[in-house]
C-alpha positions as CSV (number, residue, x, y, z in Angstrom):
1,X,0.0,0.0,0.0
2,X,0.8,3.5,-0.6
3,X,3.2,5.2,2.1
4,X,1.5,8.8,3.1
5,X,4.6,10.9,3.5
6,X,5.6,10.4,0.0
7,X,5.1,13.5,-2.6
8,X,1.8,14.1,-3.9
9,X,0.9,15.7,-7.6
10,X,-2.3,16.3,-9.8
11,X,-2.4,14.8,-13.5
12,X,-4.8,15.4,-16.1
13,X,-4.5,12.2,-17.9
14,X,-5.8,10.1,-20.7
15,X,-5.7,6.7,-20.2
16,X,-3.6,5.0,-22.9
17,X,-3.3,1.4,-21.5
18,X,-6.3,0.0,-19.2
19,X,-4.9,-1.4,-16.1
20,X,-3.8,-5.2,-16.3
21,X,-4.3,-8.6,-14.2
22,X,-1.4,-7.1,-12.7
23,X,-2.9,-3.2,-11.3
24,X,-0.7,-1.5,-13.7
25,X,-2.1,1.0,-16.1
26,X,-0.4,3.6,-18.6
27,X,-1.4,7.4,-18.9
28,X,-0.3,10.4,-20.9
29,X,-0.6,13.6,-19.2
30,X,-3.0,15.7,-21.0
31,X,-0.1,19.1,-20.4
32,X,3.4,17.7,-20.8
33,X,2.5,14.5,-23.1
34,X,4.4,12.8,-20.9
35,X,3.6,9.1,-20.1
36,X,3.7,7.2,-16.6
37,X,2.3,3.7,-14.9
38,X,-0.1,3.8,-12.3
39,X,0.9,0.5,-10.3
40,X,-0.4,1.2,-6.9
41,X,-3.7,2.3,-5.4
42,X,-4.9,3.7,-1.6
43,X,-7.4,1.2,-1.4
44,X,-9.3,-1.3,-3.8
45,X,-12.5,0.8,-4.0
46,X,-10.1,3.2,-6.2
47,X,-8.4,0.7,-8.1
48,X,-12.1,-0.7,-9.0
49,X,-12.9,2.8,-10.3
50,X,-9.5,3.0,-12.2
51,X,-9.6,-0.6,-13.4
52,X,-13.2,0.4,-15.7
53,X,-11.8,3.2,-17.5
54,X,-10.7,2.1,-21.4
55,X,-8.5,3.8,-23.1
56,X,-9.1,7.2,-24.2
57,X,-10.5,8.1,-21.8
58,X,-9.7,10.9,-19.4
59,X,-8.8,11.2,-16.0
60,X,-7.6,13.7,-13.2
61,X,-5.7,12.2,-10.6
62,X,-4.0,13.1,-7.2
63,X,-0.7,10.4,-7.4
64,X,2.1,9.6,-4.6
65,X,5.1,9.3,-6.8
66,X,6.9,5.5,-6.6
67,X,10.4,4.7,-6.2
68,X,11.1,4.4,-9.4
69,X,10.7,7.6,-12.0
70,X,7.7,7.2,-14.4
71,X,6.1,5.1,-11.3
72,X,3.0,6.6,-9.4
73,X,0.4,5.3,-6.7
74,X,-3.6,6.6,-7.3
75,X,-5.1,8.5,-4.2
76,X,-7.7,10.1,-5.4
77,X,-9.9,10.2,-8.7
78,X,-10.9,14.3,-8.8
79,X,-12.7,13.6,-12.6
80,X,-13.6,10.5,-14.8
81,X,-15.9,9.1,-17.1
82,X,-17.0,8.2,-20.4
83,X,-17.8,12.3,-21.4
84,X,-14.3,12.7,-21.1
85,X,-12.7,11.2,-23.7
86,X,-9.6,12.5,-25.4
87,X,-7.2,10.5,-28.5
């Protein structure tokens, strides 16, 4: 599980892979193009919300940043849904 004192940050995103069998998922942030995994989550309600979005579709997230760079752990979904949809 996520550790609280780590970093936090807000991404727009779109999602470009859905999350896996294994709780990863890939995103492209929607301001810097940038790409990053999603691989952790504060609790399983979250990673139930996260693990229905397909791609294209766009999120806002409030992330704890991993150990690794590129790595992040979901703590809060602020925007999602099917309305949102980017390519």
């Amino acid at each position: 599980m996520l550790k609280q004192q780590q970093r936090s940050c807000e991404r727009a995103s779109v999602v470009v892979s859905p999350m896996d069998d294994n709780g990863r998922m890939e995103l492209r942030d929607v301001e810097t193009d940038e790409t990053y995994e999603v691989v952790d989550y504060i609790d399983d309600e979250l990673a139930t919300k996260l693990g229905s979005l397909s791609a294209g579709e766009a999120v806002e997230l409030e992330l704890l940043a991993g150990a690794e760079s590129g790595v992040f752990g979901a703590v809060r979904v602020n925007a999602s849904g099917p309305s949102a949809r980017f390519q």
